[in-house]
Each structure stands twice: as C-alpha cells, then as structure tokens.
C-alpha positions as CSV (number, residue, x, y, z in Angstrom):
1,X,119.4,135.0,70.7
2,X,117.4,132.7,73.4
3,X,113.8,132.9,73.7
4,X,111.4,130.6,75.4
5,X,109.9,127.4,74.6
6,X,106.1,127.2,75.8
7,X,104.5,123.7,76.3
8,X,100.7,124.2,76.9
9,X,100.0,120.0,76.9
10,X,97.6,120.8,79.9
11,X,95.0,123.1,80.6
12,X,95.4,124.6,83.2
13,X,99.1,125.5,83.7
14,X,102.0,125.3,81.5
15,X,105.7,124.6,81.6
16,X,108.3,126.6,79.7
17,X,112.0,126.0,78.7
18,X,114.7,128.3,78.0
19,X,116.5,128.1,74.2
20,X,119.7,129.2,74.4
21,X,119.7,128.3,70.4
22,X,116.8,127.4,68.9
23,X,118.2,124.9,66.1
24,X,115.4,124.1,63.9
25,X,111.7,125.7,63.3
26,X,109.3,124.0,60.6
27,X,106.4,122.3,59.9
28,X,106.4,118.8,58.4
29,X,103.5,117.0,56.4
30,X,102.3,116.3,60.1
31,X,103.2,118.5,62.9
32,X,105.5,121.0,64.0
33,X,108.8,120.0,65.0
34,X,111.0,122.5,67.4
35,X,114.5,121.1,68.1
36,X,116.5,123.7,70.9
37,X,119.1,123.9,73.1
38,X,118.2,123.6,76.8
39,X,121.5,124.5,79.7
40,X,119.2,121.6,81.8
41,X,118.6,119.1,79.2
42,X,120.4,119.6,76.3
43,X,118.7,118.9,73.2
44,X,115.0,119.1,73.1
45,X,112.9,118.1,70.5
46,X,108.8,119.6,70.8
47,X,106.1,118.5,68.6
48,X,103.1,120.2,67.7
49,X,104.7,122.8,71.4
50,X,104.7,119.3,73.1
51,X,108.2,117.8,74.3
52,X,108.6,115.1,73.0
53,X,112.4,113.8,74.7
54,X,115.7,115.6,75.7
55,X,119.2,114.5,75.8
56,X,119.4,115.0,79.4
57,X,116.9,112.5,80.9
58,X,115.7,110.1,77.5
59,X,117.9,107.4,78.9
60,X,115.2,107.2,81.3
61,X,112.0,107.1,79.8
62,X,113.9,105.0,76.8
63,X,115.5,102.3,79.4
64,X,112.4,101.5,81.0
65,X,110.0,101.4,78.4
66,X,112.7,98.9,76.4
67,X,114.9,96.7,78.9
68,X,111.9,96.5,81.4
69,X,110.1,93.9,79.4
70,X,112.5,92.7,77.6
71,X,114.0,91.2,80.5
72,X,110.8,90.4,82.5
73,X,110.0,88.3,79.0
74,X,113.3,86.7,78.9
75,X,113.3,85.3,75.2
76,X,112.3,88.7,72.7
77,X,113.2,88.0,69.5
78,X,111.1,89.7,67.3
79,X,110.4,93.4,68.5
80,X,108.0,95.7,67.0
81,X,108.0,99.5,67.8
82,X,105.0,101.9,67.1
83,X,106.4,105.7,66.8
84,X,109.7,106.5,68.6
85,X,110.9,108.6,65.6
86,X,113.6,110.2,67.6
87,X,115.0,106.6,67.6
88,X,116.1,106.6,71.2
89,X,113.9,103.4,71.8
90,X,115.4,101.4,68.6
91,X,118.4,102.5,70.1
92,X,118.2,100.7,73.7
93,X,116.5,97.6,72.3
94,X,119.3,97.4,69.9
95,X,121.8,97.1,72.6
96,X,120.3,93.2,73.4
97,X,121.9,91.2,71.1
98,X,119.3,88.2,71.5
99,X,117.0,90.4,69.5
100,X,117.0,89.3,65.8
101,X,114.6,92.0,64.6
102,X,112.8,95.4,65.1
103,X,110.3,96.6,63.3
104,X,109.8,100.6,63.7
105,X,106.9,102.4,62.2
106,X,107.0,106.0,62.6
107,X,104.3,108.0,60.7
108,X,106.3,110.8,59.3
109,X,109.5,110.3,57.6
110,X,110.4,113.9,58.3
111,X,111.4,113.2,61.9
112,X,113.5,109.6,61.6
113,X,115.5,111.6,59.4
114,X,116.0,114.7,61.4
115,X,116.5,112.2,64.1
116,X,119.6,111.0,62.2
117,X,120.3,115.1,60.9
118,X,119.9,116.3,64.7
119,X,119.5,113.5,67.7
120,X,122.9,111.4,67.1
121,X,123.1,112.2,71.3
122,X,119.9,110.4,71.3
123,X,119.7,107.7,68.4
124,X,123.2,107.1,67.6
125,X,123.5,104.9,64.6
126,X,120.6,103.0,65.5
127,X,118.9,103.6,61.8
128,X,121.9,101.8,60.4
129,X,121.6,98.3,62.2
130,X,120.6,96.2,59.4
131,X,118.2,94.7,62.1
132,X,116.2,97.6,61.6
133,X,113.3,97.2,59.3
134,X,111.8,100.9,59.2
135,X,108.3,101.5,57.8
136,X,106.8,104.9,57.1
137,X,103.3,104.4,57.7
138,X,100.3,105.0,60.3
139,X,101.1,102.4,63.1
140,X,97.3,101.9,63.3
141,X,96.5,100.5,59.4
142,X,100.3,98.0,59.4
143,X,98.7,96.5,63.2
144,X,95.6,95.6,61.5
145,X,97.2,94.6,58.1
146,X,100.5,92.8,59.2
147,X,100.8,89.0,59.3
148,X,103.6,89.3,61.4
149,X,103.8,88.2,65.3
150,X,106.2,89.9,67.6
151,X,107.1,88.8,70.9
152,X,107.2,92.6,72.2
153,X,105.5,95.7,71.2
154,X,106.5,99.2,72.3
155,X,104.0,102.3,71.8
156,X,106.6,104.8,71.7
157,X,103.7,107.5,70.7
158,X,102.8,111.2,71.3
159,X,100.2,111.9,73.9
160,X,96.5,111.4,72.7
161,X,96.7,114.5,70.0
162,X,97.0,115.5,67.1
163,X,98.9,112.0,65.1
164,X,98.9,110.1,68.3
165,X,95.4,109.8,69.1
166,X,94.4,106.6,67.3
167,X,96.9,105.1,69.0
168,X,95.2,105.0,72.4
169,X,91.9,103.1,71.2
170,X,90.9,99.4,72.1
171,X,90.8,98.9,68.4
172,X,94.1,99.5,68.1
173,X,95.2,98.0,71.3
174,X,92.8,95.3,69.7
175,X,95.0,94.9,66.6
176,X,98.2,94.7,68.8
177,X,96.9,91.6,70.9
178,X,96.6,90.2,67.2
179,X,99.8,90.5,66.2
180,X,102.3,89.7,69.3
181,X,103.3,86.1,69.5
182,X,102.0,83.7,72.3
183,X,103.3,85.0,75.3
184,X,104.1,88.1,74.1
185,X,104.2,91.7,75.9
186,X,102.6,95.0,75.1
187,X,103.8,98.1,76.7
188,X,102.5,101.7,76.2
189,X,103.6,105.4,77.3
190,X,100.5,106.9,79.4
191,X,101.7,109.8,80.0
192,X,101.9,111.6,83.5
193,X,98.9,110.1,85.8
194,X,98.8,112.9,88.4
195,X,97.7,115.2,85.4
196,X,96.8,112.8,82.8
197,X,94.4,109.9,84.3
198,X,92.1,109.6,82.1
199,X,94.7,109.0,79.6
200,X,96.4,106.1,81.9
201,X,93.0,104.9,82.8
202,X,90.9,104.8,79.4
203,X,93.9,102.8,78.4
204,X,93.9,100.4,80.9
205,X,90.0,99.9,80.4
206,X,90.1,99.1,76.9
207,X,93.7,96.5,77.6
208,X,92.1,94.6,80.4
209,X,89.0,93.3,77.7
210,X,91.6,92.0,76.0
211,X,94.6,91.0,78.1
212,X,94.6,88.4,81.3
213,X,97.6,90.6,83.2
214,X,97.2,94.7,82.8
215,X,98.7,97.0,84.9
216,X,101.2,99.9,85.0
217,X,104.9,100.8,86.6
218,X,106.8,103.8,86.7
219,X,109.5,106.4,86.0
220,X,110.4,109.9,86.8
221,X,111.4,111.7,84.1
222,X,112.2,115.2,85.0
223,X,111.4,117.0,81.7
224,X,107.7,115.2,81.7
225,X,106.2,117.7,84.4
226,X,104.1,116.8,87.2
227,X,105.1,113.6,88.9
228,X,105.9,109.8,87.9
229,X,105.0,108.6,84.3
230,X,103.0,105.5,83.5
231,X,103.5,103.2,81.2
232,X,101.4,99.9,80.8
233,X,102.1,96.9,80.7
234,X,99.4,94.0,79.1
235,X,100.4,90.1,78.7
236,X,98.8,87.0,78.8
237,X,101.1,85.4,81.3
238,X,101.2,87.6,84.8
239,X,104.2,85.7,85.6
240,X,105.6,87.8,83.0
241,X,106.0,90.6,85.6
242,X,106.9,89.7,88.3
243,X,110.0,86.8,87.7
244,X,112.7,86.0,90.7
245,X,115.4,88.7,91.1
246,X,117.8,85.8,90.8
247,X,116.3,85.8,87.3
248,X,116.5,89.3,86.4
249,X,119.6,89.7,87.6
250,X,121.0,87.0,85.8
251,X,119.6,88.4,82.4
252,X,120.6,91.7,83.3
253,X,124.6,90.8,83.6
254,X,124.2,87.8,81.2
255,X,123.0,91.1,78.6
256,X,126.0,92.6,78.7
257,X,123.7,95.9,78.7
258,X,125.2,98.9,80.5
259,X,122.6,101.3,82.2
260,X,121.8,104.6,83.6
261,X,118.3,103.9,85.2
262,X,117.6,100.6,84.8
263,X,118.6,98.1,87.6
264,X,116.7,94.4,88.0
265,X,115.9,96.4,91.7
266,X,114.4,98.8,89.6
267,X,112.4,96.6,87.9
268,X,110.7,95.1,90.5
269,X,109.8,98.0,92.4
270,X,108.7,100.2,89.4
271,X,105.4,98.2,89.1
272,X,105.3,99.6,93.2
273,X,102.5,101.7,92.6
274,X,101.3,104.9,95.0
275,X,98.0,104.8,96.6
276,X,96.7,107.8,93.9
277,X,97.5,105.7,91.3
278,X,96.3,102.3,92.7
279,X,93.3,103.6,93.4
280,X,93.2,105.0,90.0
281,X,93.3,101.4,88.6
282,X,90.5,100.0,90.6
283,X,88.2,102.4,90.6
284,X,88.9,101.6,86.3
285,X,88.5,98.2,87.5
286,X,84.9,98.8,88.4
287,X,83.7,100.6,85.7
C-alpha cells in the first residue's frame, strides 16, 4: 500500500514524496532511517524525515562533490571521507585509480550496512575495495585525534541536525586543515543556499580564518528542493580551482572515468556563481 513520505527540513514549507513501497521503517542507535520506493527517483533513503539521496539523481550530488576536486587537485592519493554512509561517494572516488586510499568514517554502522543490505544501485561494491579503510566513529573526535594527512577531504554529512551538526563548526573545520596534506583540498555539502544561507554562509566564515582560497560551486539536484546546492570548496593554493581546461580535460580522458554530470566544462563553470549567492559570500566576507 503507498503512503507518503513528508520531509519538513524547512520551516516554513515542506516537500513530500510518494512510496509506492515503503521498504524499511526503524530506528538505529542514531536516527531514523526510511528507505522507499519513489516512480521519480527510485530508491530513497530519509533520515531522521530528511532525504538523504535517491537513485535517480545521486550521481549528481556524488560526481561533483568527488571528481570535482579530485581533478582540479590533479595528484589525490590519500582521500578521506567524513559520513557518506550510503557509500555513493566511496563509490565515485573509487572509480580513479590514482587513489591509493580512502578513509570513510561514518558514525553509525547501522547505515554502511543497510547501504550494502539496500543501496547496491547506489554503492555497488564499493565496501569491498580493499582500498577502503572504514571506521565507525564520530568524524569530529578521529579529525582531531588522527595523525594521518590526506590530500582530499569530503564532508559527505547530514544537514546541521541531529548527528550532523558538529560537523559544521570551525573547530572541526579547524581539525580538517590539520589533517590534509600540503596542498590539500577540503570540500563540504552546504546544503541548498536559496533556503539554507546561513548554513552555506556560517560555513564559509569559519573556512576563510583558516584557509587562503574559500569559496563555493554548484549543482542541481532535483530531489534537494529549492534551487542549486552549494558545496565549499577551501585550499591553500587558489590555483587549485581554477587549472587550464587543457588540463582538466586531459585528466578527465586520461581517468578513464565515465560520467553522467560531470564534464571538465562543468567544472569550470560550476564555481559560476549567481548574483544571490555572490552577494551572499561578501556580504560573509564583511562580517
């Protein structure tokens, strides 16, 4: 029997989803995980009544968040991943074969193994790549405890709730600058700007007192309501950013990588920012 799935993220308005099946309904040590089918986007995974990814548009949000600065970087080795339990993320920067190592740490065990149970559409056998080194612990305490240097970090994370929220602090983002290898990037999701900015913008405070080069590009991903998301993007090289298409495009065919979203066009013109959300940024620049 279908029912609808309610997402209430904002206050204000919310967005629902029909379930044609609604496949799992429980609570794990941390949140409450929903996994339904969607005629749109498939497979849908909420947490805690927040969507969290679908098989319809992940390749999106998952592309750009891993191949984006990986190629602008040109030389990730070591990759480190904060959250992305679904394991879409491992799963795209798995496909470079020039990366030697990924670290994941996801919080609760409970949904890297549903992931595997439920989400092969979305992980595939990304948990198996003996690559992989998977921690179960809070992303915020292994930052500040590991002696490890990566030459990327991802914050795959939930929005600034429940689990998630420590993850959006200049402490942590702090801790992160300490661990990522000279010339290293760190990218974040920041949610949707157009109904989120303080989200996008807090973060972007606390990165630029610690980072020469902050900024943010973009992506639409349909199932993420109300406009373009954000991600960010902090370095200590700004050449990192912006290299030659020449460049890009050589890494991109030279990676062997095939895509959905992604293009070395793409790229470029993802860091492109409207005037809402450039004025967003400065105004954050002022304060």
């Amino acid at each position: 029997m279908s029912r609808w799935i309610e997402e209430a993220l904002h206050g204000d308005f919310c967005s629902r989803y029909l379930a044609e099946k609604v496949l799992y309904d429980n609570e794990s040590e941390h949140q409450h995980l929903v996994l339904f089918e969607n005629p749109t986007f498939g497979r849908m995974l909420a947490l805690d009544n927040v969507i969290q990814t679908a098989e319809g548009d992940e390749f999106i949000y998952h592309e750009m968040l891993a191949h984006l600065p990986i190629l602008g970087h040109g030389a990730v080795r070591r990759v480190l991943i904060v959250g992305g339990g679904d394991g879409g993320m491992l799963e795209e920067v798995l496909k470079h074969s020039s990366v030697e190592q990924v670290t994941m740490v996801e919080i609760d065990a409970a949904v890297t193994e549903f992931a595997k149970e439920h989400l092969r559409g979305i992980c595939g056998d990304a948990f198996e790549d003996p690559r992989l080194n998977l921690v179960i612990a809070d992303g915020v305490d292994f930052v500040a405890g590991t002696k490890e240097r990566f030459d990327l970090i991802i914050i795959d994370s939930t929005d600034p709730i429940g689990p998630g929220e420590v993850l959006f602090t200049q402490g942590f983002y702090a801790s992160c600058k300490g661990c990522l290898a000279q010339g290293g990037v760190l990218v974040t999701q920041n949610g949707v700007p157009f109904l989120q900015s303080d989200e996008l913008s807090n973060s972007l405070r606390f990165m630029r007192r610690l980072f020469a080069d902050v900024t943010c590009y973009l992506a639409t991903v349909p199932s993420y309501v109300g406009g373009p998301m954000a991600f960010g993007w902090a370095s200590d090289d700004p050449e990192l950013r912006r290299p030659p298409m020449e460049t890009l495009s050589d890494r991109f065919a030279a990676s062997g990588i095939k895509t959905r979203y992604y293009t070395p066009e793409v790229h470029l013109a993802a860091f492109a920012l409207p005037v809402y959300i450039a004025e967003m940024i400065a105004e954050d620049t002022e304060t």
